[in-house]
C-alpha positions in Angstrom: 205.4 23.7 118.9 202.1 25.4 119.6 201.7 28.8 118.1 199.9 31.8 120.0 196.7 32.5 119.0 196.1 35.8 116.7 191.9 36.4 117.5 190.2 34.9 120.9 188.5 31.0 120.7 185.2 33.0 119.4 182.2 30.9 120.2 181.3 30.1 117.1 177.7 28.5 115.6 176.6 28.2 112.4 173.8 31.0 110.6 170.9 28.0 111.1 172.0 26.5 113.8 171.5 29.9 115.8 168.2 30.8 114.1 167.0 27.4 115.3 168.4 27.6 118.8 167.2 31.0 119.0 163.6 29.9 118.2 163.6 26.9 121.1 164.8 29.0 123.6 162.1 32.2 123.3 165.0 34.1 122.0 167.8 33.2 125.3 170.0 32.1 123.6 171.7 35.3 121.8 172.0 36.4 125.1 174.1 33.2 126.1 176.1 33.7 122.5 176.8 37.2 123.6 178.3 36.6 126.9 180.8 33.0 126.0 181.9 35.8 123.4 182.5 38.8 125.4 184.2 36.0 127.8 186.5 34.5 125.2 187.4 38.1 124.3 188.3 38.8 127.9 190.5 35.7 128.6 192.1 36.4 125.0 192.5 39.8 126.3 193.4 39.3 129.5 192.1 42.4 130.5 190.8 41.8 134.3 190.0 45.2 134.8 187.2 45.9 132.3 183.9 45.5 132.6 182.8 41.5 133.0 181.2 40.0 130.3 178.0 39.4 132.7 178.1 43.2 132.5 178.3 43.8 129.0 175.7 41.1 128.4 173.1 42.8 130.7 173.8 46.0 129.1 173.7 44.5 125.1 172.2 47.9 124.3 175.4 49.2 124.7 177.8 46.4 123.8 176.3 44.2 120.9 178.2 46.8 118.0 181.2 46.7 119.5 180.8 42.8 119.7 180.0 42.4 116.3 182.9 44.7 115.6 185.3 42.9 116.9 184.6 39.4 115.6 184.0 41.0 112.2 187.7 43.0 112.4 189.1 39.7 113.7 188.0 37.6 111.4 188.8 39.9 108.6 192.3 39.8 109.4 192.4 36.4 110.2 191.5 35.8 106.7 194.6 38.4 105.2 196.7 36.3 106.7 
């Protein structure tokens, strides 16, 4: 039987990995990490009416706290448990 999931399918990537990926790409690729995030959040969420994560992602400025917020909340409570 499958359980529900507690925190959204994060897109996770290792410390290096994302340095490395980071570098190749002329720094893309945080952008790309930012919106499959914000997405998983939104499907987790299921929250159709806020803003899209192609939104939040053109506006980082605005929205990369509050990203790293809530994978570092989730994550602590992930590990409570």
């Amino acid at each position: 039987m499958d359980t529900p999931a507690t925190i959204p399918n994060y897109f996770r990537i290792s410390t290096k990995r994302f340095f490395i990926i980071s570098f190749l790409t002329i720094g893309f690729y945080p952008i790309y990490w930012m919106y499959k995030n914000w997405k998983a959040i939104n499907t987790f969420d299921n929250k159709a009416n806020e803003l899209s994560p192609l939104l939040k992602t053109i506006l980082w400025i605005f929205y990369l706290y509050p990203l790293f917020r809530r994978i570092a909340g989730d994550l602590q409570g992930e590990e409570s448990k």
